[in-house]
KOLMARSE-18717 format. One record per residue (C-alpha): residue in three letters; x, y, z. Coordinates in steps of 0.1 Angstrom, whole numbers, plus 5000, padded with zeros to 4 digits. Layout:
% residues N
R  residuo     x     y     z
R      Ala     X     Y     Z
...
This chain:
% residues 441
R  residuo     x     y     z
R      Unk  8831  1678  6937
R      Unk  8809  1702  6958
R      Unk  8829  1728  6974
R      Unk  8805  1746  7002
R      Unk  8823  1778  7015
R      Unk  8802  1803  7043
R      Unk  8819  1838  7042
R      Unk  8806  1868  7070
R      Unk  8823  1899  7071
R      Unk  8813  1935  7074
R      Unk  8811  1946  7039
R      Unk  8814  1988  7037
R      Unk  8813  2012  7008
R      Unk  8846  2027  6999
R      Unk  8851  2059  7016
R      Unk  8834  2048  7050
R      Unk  8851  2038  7080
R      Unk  8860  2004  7094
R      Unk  8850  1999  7130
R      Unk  8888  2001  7139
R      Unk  8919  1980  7134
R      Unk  8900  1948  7139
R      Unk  8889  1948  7106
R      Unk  8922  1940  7090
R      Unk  8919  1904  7110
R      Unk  8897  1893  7078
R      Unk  8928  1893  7059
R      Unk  8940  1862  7056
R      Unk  8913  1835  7062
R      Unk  8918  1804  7043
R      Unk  8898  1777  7041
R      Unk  8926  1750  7026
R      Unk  8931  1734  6993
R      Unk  8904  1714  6982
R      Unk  8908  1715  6951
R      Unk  8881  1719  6923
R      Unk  8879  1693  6891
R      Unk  8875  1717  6864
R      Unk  8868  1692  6839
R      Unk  8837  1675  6860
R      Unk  8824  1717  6866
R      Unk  8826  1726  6834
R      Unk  8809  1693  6823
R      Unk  8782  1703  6844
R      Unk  8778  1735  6826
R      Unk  8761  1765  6833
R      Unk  8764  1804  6834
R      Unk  8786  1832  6847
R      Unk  8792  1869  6851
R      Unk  8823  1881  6841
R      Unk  8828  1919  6848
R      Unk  8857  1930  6829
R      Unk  8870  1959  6804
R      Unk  8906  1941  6791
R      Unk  8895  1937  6751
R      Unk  8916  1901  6748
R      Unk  8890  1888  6770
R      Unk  8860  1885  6742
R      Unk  8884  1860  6726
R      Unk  8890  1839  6760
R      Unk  8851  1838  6762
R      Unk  8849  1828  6726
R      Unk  8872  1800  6731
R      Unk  8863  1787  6766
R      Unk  8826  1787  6755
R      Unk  8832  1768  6722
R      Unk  8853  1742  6743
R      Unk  8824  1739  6772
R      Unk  8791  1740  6755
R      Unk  8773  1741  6782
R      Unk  8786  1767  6796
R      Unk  8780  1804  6792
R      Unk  8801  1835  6801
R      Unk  8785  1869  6803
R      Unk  8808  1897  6798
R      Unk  8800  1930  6811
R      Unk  8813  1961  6811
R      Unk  8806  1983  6838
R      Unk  8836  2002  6835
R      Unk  8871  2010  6841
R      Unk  8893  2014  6874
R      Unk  8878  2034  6896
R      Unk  8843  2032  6881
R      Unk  8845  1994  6881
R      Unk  8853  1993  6918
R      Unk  8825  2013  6928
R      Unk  8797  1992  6908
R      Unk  8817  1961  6923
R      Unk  8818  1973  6960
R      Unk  8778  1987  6955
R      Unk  8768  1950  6944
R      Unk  8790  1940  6976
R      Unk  8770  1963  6997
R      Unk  8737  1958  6984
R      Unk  8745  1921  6986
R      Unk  8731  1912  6953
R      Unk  8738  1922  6917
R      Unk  8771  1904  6923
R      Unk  8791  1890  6896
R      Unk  8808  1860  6896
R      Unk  8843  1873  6884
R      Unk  8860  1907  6884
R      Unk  8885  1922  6873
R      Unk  8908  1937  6896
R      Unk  8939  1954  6893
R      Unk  8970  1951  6913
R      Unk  8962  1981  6937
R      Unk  8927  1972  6942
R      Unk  8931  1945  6959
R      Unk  8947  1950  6994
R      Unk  8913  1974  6998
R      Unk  8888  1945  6990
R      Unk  8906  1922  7007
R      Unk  8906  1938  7041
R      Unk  8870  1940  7037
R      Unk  8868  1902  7038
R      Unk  8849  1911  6998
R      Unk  8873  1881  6979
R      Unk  8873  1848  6977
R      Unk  8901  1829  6990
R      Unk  8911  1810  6960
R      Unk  8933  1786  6978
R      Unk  8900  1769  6987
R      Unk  8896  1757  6951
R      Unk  8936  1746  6946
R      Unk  8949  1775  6936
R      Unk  8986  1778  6956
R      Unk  8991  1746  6931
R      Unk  9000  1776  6906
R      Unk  9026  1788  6923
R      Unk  9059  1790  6906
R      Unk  9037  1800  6871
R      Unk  9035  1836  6878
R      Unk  9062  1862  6879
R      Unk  9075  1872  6914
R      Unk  9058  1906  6914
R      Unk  9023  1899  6902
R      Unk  9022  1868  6919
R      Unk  9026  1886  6953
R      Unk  9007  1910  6944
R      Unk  8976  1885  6947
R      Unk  8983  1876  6983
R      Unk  8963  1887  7014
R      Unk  8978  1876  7045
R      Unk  8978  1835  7037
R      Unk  8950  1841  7013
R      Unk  8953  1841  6974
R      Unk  8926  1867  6963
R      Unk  8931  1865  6925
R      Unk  8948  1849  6900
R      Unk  8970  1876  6876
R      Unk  8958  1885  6844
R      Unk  8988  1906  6834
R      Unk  9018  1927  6849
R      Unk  9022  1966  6837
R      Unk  9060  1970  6834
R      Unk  9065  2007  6825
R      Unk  9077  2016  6786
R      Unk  9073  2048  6765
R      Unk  9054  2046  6734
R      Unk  9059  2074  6711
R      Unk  9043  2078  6680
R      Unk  9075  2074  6656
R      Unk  9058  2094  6623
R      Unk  9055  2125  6646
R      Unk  9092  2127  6656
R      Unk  9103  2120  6627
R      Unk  9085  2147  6614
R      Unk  9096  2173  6637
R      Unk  9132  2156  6642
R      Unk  9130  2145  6677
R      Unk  9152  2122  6689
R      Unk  9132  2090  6714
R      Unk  9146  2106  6745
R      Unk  9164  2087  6768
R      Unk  9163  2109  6804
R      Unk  9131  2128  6813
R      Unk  9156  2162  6808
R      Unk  9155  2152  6774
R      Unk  9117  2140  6777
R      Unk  9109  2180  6785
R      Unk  9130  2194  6760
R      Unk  9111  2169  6729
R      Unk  9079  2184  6748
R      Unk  9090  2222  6742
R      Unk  9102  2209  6703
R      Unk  9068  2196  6694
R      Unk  9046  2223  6710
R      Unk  9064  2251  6698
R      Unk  9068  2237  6662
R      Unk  9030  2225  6663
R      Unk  9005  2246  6693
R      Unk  8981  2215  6682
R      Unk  9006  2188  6694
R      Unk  9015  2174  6730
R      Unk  9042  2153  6745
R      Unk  9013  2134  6765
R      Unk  8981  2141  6780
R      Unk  8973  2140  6818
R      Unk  8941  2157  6838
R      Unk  8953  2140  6869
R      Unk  8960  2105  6868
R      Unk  8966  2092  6902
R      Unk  8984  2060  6886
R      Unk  9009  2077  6865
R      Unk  9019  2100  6894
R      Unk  9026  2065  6917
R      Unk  9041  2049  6887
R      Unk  9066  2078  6881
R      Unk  9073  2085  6919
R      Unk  9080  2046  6923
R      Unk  9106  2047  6889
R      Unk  9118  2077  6905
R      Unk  9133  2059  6935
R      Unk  9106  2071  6957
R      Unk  9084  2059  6984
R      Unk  9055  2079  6991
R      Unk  9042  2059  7019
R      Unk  9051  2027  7037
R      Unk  9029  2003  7050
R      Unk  9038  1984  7079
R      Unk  9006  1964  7097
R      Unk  8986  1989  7110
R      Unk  9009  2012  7108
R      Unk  9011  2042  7076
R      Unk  9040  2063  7071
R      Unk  9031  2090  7043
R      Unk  9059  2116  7028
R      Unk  9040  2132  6996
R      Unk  9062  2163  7005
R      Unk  9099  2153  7013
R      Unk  9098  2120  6994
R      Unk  9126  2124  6965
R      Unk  9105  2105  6937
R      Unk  9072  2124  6949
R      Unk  9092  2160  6947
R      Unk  9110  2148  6911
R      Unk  9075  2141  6898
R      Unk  9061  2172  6910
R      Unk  9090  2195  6899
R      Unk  9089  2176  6864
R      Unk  9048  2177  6862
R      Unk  9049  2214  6871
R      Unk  9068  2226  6846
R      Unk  9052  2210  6817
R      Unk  9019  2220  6832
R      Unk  9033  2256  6836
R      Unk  9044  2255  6800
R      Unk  9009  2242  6788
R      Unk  9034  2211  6776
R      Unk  9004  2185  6783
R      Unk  8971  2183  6767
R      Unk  8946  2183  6794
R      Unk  8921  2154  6773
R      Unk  8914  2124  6798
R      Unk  8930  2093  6797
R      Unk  8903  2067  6777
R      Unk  8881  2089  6766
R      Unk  8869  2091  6730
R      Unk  8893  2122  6724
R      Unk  8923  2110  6740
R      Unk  8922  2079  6715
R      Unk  8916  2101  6688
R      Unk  8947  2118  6698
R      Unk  8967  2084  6697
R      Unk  8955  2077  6667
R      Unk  8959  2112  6649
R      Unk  8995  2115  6666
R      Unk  8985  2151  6683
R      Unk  8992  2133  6713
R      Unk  9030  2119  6706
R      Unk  9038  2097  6739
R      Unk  9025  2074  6764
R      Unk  9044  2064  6796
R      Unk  9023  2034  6804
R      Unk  9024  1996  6814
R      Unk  9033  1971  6790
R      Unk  8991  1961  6787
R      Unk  8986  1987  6762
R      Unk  8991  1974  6732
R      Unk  8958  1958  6727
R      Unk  8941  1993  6738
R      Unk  8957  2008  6709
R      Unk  8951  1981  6682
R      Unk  8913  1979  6697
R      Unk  8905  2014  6699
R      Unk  8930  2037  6679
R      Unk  8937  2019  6644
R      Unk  8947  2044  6624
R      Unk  8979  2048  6645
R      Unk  8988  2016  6632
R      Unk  9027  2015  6619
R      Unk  9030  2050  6632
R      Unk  9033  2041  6674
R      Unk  9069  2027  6684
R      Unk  9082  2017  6719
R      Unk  9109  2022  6737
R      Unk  9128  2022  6773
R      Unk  9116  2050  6797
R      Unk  9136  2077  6803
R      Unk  9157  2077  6835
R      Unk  9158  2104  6861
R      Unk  9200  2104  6856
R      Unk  9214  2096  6821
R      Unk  9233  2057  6822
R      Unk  9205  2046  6850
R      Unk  9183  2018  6841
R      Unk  9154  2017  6866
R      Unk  9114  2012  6860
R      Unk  9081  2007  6879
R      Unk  9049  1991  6872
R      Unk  9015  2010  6860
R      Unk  8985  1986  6864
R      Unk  8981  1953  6859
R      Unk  8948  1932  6869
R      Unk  8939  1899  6886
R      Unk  8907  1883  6880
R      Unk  8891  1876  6915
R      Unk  8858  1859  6927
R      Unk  8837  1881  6951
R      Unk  8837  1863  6984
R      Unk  8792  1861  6976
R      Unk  8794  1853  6944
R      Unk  8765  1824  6930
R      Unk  8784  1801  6910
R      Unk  8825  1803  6922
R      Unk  8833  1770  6909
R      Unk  8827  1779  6872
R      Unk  8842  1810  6880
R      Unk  8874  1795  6893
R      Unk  8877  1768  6862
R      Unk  8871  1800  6834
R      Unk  8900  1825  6857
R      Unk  8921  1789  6860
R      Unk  8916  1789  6821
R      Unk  8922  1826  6811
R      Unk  8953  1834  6833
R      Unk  8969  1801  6834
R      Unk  8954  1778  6805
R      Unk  8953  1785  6769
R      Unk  8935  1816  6775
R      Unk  8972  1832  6783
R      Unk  8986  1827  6746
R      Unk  8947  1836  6738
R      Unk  8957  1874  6752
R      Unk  8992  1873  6749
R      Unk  8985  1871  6703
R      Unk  8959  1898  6711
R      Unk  8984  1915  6726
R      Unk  8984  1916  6762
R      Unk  9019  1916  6785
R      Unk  9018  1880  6807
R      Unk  9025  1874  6841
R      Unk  9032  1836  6834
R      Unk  9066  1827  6835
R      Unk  9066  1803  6807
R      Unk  9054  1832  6782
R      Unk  9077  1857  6796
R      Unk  9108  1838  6791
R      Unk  9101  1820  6758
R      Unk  9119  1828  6724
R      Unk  9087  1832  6706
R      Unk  9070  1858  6731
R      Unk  9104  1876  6734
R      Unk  9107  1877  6694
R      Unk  9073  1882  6681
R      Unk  9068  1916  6656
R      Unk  9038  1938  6663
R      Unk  9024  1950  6632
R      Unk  9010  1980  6647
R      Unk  9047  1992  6661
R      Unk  9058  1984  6625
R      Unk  9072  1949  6628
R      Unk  9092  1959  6664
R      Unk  9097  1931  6688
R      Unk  9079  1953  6714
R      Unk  9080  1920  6742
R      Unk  9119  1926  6748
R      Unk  9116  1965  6757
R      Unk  9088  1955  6782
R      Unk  9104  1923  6792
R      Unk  9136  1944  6799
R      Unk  9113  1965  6820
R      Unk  9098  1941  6837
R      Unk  9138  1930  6851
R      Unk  9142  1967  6862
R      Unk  9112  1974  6883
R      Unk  9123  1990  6916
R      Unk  9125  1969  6942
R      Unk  9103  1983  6975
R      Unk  9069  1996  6966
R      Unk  9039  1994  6980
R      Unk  9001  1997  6977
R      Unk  8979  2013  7007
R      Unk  8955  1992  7022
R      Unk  8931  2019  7010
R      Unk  8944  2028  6976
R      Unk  8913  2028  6959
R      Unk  8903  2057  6985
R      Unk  8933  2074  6976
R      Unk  8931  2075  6940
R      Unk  8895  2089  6938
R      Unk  8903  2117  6958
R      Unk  8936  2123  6941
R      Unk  8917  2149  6914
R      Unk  8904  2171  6943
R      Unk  8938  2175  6956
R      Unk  8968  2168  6929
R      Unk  8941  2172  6904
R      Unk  8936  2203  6908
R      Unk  8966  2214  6896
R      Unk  8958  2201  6862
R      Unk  8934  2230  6863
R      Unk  8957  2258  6874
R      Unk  8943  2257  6905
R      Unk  8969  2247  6927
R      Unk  9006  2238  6924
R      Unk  9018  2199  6918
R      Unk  9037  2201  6954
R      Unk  9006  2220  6971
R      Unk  8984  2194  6959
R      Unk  9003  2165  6971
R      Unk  9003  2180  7005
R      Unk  8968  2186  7005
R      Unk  8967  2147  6993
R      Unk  8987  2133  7023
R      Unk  8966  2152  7047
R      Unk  8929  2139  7034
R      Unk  8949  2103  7031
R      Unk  8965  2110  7067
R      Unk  8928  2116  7084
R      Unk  8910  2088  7061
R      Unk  8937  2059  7072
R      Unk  8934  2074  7110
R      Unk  8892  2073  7107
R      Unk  8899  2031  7093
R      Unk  8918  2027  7121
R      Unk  8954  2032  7106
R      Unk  8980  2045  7126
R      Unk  8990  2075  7101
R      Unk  9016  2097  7105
């Protein structure tokens, strides 16, 4: 069948304003359910653009491609996070150069789909999926009544630790981020060349550890945007935490995915990762040698016998609202998030979002030879049961986490506190919600 969908909507580059409030009104649109015959599209063959950086995709493309001759999938990519959205919201902009799927993680979204920029995937049959996805990531791909992606993954927080290294310097995994700080000071002191972790101002570790913290940084009601980066109780426990291990040059200042910071991971000079439950595939792809070596376990708790986690990333694939071909791009997400491309990425070693996968005995029990035979799924899937309950995204998170290095960020370079630059970071978040047409306070 011939699905014919007419989008407008006043696409903007992130970082301008909205023409007020009434902006927010594209949210939601649906079109129904008519649903797409994948078999007769893929039949028909023919060739998309898939802009993406998660490694277990080259297999799914593999695969889907030597199951649909005719049909070709381009893989590109242009980046990661916050370089992938801009390249994505320039094509949007310029109106050509789109592709025909992206990845988008969770936070992402809400920002694209106020700007009318996704597809509404209910339009090809997709709220026939639900009940397949995991509460979380499955809400996290609604707009309004609109479905806007289909979850690749979820990102329930754990802490990898490189195993070798404590043993080495008799650490103990630590269990409460007290004793998180005092395996930091162990391992520097013994070793100057050695670091509990690495961080030059990553906006998504700060949310992930304010939200396992308790905390709610901002609340999002409507129109309406409450921000506390100052009084919030998980923002301050970050910020008193992050200062002192900054003040005690306790964390290596190398960038998250850059060349170094895998060398690092894969050398063990950089000892732990607090991170969603998606890295694993990063590390086999791109840091071998620290194969047998990296362990996982629970993350440590803000008060010793607690049992509390949050989410870091976690990605949708979505179908730009002015994309050429969406109803091969709907049949190849349909296949990678809920067809055999799932167990594709899940033996490649991504974390699901599919319900099935999550609670099956052979997920739960398979060994990763890279954490030396651990059955790694249960410490995330035990995560994944104690995300806090509450959090939220801003409808203009992308905005705030690309300015988050010229506030929080620059404490990472000794240039501010932690606390100061969080201040600084509600204000510039404060006056960019109010200029969109928020009501901020």
């Amino acid at each position: 069948m011939t699905t014919t969908i007419r989008r407008t909507g006043r696409r903007v580059l992130i970082g301008t304003a909205f023409t007020g409030v009434a902006a927010l009104a594209l949210a939601g649109c649906s079109g129904g359910d008519a649903e797409v015959d994948t078999e007769a599209v893929v039949e028909d063959g023919g060739t998309i653009t898939v802009w993406a950086w998660e490694p277990t995709l080259d297999q799914v493309v593999e695969d889907f491609e030597a199951e649909n001759p005719g049909v070709t999938v381009d893989l590109v990519n242009v980046g990661t996070g916050i370089d992938s959205y801009t390249a994505l919201q320039n094509a949007i902009t310029a109106g050509n150069g789109l592709p025909d799927v992206a990845q988008v993680e969770y936070y992402a979204l809400p920002q694209f789909a106020l700007q009318d920029s996704l597809q509404d995937l209910s339009d090809y049959g997709a709220s026939d999926l639900d009940g397949t996805y995991a509460p979380g990531p499955w809400s996290s791909v609604q707009s309004g009544d609109a479905i806007v992606g289909l979850p690749m993954d979820s990102g329930p927080m754990a802490l990898f630790y490189n195993k070798d290294v404590f043993d080495e310097y008799g650490i103990e995994v630590p269990t409460t981020w007290d004793e998180y700080l005092e395996a930091a000071r162990t391992l520097h002191e013994a070793n100057p060349d050695m670091y509990i972790t690495n961080d030059s101002g990553d906006a998504g570790l700060a949310s992930s550890i304010m939200w396992q913290a308790g905390g709610k940084p901002w609340t999002v009601d409507g129109t309406n945007v409450t921000l506390d980066l100052t009084g919030d109780e998980g923002a301050k426990r970050y910020s008193d935490l992050w200062q002192t291990m900054l003040d005690e040059e306790l964390v290596s200042p190398i960038a998250g995915w850059s060349d170094e910071w895998f060398a690092g991971l894969a050398d063990g000079t950089i000892a732990t990762l607090p991170i969603g439950a998606w890295m694993p595939a990063n590390l086999e792809g791109s840091a071998p040698d620290g194969a047998g070596a990296w362990r996982v376990a629970p993350m440590p708790q803000w008060e010793e016998g607690e049992v509390t986690s949050s989410e870091n990333g976690g990605s949708s694939l979505a179908i730009p609202a002015d994309a050429e071909n969406k109803e091969l791009a709907y049949a190849f997400i349909e296949y990678a998030n809920a067809g055999d491309g799932v167990q594709t990425r899940i033996d490649g070693g991504a974390f699901p979002a599919t319900v099935a996968e999550l609670e099956s005995e052979e997920f739960l029990n398979a060994e990763f030879d890279y954490f030396g035979g651990q059955q790694a799924n249960q410490v995330f899937a035990d995560s994944s049961a104690a995300v806090v309950e509450g959090w939220q995204y801003l409808p203009f998170q992308v905005y705030a986490n690309t300015v988050f290095g010229d506030s929080v960020g620059q404490a990472f370079l000794g240039d501010t506190t932690v606390a100061d630059g969080l201040a600084d970071w509600e204000e510039t978040l404060k006056k960019y919600g109010a200029d969109q047409g928020f009501t901020t306070d």
